[in-house]
Backbone bond lengths (Angstrom), bond angles and torsions (degrees), N, CA, C in turn:
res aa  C-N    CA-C-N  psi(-1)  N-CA   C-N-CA  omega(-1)  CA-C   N-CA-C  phi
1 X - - - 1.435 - - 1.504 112.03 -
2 X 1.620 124.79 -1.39 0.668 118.88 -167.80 2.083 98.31 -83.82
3 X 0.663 110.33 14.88 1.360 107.35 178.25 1.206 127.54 -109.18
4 X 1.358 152.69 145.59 1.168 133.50 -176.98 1.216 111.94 -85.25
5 X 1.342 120.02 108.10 1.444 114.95 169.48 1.400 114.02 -92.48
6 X 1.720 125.16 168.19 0.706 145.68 166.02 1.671 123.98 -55.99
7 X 1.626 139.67 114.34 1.303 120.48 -175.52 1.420 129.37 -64.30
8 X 1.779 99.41 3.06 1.893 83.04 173.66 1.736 97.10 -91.99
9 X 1.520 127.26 -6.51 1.540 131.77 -170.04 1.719 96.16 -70.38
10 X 1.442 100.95 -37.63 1.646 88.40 -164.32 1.890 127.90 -82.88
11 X 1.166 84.01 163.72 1.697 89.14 -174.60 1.512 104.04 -69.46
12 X 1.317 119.43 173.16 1.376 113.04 -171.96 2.018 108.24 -87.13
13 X 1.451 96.83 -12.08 1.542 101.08 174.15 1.347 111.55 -73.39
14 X 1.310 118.54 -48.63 1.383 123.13 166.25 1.917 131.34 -52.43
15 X 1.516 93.15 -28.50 1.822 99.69 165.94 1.145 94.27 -57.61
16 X 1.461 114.24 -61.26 1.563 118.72 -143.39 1.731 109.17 -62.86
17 X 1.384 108.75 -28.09 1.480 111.12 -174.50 1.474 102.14 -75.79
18 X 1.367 131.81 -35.25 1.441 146.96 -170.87 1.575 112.41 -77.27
19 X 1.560 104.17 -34.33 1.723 107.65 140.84 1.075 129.23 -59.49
20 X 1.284 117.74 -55.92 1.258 126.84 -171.42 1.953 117.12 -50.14
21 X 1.670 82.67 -43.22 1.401 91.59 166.84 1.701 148.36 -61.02
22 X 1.529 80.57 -31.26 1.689 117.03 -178.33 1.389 90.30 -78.06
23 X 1.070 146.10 -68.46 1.584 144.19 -155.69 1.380 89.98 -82.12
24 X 1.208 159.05 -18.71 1.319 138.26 138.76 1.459 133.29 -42.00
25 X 1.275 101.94 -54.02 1.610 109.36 149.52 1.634 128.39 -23.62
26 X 1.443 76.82 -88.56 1.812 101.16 161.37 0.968 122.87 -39.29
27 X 1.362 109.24 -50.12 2.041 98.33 166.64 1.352 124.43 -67.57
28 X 1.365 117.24 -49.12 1.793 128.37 164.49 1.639 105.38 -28.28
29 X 1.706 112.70 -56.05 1.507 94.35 -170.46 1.246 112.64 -81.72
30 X 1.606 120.01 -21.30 1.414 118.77 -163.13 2.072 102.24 -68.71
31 X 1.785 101.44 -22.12 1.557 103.24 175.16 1.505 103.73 -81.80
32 X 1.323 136.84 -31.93 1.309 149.16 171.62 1.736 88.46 -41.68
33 X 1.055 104.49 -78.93 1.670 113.42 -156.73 1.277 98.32 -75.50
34 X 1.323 131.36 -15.18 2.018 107.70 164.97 1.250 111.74 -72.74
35 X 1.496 123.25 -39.38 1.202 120.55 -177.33 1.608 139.08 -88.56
36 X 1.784 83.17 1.11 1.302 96.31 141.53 1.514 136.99 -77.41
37 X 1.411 104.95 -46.29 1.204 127.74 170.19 1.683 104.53 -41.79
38 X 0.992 126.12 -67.44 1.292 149.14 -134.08 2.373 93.78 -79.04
39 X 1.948 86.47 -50.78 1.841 98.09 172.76 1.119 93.87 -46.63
40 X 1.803 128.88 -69.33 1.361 120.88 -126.70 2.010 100.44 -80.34
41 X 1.624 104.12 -26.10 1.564 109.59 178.54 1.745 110.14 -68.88
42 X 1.171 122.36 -25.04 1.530 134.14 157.31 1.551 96.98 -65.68
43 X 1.302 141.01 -75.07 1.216 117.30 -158.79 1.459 118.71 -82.05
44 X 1.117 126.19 16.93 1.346 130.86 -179.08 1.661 98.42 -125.73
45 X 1.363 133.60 8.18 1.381 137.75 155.79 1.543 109.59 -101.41
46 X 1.237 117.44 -28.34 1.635 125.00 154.07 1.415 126.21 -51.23
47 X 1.115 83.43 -51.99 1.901 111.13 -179.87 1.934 99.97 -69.82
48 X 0.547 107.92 -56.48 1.611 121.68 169.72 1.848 108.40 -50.02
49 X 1.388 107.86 -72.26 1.387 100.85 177.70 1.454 132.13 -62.12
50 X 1.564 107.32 -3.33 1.819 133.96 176.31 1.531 94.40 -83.54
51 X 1.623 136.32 -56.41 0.716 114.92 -151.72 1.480 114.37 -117.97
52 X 1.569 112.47 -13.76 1.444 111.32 174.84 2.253 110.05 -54.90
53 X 1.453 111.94 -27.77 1.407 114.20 174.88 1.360 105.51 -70.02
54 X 1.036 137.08 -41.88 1.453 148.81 176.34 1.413 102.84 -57.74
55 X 1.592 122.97 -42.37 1.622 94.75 -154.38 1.625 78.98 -109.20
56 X 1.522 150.15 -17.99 1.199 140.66 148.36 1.919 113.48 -27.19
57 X 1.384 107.43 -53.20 1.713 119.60 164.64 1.261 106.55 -17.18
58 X 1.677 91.17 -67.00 1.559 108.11 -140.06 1.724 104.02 -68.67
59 X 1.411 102.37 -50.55 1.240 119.28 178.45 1.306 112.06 -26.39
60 X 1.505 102.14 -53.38 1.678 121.24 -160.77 1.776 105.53 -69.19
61 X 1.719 98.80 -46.47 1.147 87.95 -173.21 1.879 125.24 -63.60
62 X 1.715 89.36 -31.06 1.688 101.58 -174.09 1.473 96.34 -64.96
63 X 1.426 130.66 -42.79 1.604 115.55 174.37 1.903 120.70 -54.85
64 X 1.466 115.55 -18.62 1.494 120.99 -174.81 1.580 100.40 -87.64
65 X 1.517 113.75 -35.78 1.234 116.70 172.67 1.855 114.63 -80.21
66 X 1.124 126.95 -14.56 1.386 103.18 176.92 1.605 104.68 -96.99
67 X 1.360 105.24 -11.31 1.434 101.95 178.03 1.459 108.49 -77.38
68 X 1.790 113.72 -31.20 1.749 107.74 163.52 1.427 103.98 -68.06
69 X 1.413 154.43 -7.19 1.188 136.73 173.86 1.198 101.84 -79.89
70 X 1.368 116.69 -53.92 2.021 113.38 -155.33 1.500 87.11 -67.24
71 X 1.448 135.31 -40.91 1.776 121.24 -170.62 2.150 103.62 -53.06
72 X 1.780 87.86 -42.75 1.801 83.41 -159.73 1.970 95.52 -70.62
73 X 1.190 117.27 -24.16 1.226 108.88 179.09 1.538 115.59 -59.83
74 X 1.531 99.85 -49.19 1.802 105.13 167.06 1.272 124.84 -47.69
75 X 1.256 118.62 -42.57 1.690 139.03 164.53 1.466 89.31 -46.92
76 X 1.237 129.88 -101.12 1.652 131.55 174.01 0.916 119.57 -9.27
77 X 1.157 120.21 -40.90 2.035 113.78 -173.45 1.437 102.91 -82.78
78 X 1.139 111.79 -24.38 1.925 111.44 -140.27 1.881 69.49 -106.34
79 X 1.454 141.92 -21.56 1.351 120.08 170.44 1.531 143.07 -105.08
80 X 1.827 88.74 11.08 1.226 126.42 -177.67 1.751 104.33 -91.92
81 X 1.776 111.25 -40.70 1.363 121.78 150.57 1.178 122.41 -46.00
82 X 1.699 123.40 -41.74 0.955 127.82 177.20 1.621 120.94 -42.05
83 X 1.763 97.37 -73.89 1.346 118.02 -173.46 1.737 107.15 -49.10
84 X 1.430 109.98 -45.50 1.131 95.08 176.86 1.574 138.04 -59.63
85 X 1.319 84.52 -19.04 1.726 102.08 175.40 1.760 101.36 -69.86
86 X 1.456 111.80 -66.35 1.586 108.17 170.96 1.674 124.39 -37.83
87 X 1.160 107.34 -46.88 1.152 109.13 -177.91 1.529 115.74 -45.14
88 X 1.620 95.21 -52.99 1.707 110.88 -170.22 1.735 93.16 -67.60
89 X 0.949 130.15 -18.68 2.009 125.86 -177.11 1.433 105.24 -97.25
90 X 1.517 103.10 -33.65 1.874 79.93 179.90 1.916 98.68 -87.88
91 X 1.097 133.83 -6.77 1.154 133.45 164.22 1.299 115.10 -54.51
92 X 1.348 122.30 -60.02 1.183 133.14 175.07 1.610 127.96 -50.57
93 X 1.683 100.96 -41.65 1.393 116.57 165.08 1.776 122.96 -64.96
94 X 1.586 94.40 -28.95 1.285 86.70 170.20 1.856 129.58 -90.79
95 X 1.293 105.17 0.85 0.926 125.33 -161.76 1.935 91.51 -84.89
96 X 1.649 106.16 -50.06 1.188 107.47 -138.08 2.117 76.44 -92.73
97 X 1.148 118.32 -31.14 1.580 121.76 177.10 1.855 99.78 -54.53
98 X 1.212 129.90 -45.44 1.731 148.54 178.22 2.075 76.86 -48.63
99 X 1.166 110.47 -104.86 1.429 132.15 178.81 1.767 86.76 3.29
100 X 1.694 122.43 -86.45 1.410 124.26 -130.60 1.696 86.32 -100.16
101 X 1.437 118.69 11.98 1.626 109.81 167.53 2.517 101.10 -104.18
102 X 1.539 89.72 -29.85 1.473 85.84 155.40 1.619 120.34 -74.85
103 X 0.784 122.77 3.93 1.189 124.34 -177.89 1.305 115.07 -90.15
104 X 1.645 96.83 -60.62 1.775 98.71 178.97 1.414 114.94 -61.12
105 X 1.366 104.97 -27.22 1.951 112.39 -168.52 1.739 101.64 -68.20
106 X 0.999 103.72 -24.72 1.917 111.27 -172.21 1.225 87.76 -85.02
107 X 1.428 139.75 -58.10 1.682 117.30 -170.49 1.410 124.70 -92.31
108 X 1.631 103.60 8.19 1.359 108.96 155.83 1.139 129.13 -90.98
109 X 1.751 115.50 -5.92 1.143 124.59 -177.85 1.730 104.54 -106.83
110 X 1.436 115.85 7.41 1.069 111.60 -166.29 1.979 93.90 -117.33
111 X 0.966 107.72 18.75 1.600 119.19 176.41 1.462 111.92 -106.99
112 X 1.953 98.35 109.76 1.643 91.55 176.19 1.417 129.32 -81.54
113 X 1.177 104.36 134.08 1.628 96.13 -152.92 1.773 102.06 -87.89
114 X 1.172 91.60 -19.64 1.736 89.29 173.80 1.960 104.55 -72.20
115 X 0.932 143.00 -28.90 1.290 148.28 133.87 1.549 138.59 -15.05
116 X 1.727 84.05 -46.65 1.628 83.26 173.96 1.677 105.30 -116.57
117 X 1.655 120.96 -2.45 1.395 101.72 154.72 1.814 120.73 -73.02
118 X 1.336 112.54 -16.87 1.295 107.77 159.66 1.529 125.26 -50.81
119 X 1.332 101.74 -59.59 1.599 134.86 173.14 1.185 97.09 -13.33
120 X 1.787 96.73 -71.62 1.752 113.67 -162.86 1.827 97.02 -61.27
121 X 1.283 91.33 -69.91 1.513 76.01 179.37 1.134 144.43 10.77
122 X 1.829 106.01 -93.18 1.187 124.72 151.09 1.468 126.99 -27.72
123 X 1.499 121.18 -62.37 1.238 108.91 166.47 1.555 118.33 -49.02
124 X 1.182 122.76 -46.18 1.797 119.60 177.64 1.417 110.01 -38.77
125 X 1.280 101.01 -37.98 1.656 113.87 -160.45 1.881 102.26 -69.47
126 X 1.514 95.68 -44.29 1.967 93.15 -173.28 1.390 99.66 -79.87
127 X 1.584 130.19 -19.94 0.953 99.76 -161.79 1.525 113.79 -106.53
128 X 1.069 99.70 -16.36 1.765 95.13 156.19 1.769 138.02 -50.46
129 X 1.014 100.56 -43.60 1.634 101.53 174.10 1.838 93.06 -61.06
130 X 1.427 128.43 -32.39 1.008 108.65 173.39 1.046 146.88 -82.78
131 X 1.516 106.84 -11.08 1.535 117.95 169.92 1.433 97.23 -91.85
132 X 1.453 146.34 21.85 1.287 139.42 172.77 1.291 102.40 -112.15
133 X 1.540 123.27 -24.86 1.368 136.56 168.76 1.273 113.07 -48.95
134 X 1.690 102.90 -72.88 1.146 128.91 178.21 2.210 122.83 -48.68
135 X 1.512 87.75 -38.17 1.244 99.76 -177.53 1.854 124.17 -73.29
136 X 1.462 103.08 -13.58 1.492 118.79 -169.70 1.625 85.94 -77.09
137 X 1.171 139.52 -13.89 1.374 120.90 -138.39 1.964 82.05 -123.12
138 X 1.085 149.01 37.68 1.267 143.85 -133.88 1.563 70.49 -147.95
């Protein structure tokens, strides 16, 4: 038997052992490959129970964080309203500050100044004899 014969050469005892053999085979790998099967479905239910808590985490956390975005976005809108509101008041302030700085410039320009260096003048004039009055007595 050590030879390879041909299967129409052999006796029918000899198929049967050459079956017998073959489905031994066949069974060896078919246990080979369940228990492979069987490791890799254990480590990929491991692998699974490692990471389904992990990406449940994540989930959770990205929902705590977009709910801090849409609040800071609300913050943003409601201070973007703001500014616009300032804008329109310091506009207004400057508008109405323009107004009461034309104002003073017109009655400062409406002061004759040759008028009031007389003015002074005159006052220099009374009030000296009085601080010379006043000053004898020092």
């Amino acid at each position: 038997m050590n030879e390879k014969k041909k299967l129409e050469d052999m006796t029918d005892r000899e198929l049967l052992i050459e079956l017998v053999k073959s489905q031994r085979k066949d069974e060896m790998g078919q246990r080979i490959t369940a228990v492979a099967t069987i490791g890799l479905f254990a480590a990929v239910c491991i692998a699974l129970c490692i990471v389904i808590p992990k990406v449940v985490t994540l989930i959770t956390d990205l929902s705590t964080s977009l709910e801090e975005v849409t609040a800071l976005v609300s913050q943003a809108e409601d201070s973007l309203a703001g500014i616009d509101d300032m804008i329109a008041n310091v506009d207004k302030v400057v508008v109405e500050n323009t107004d009461a700085v034309n104002e003073v410039l017109g009655n400062f320009n409406s002061v004759d100044f040759n008028e009031l260096n007389g003015a002074i003048k005159d006052l220099g004039d009374v009030v000296e004899p009085l601080a010379k009055f006043f000053g004898a007595f020092k």
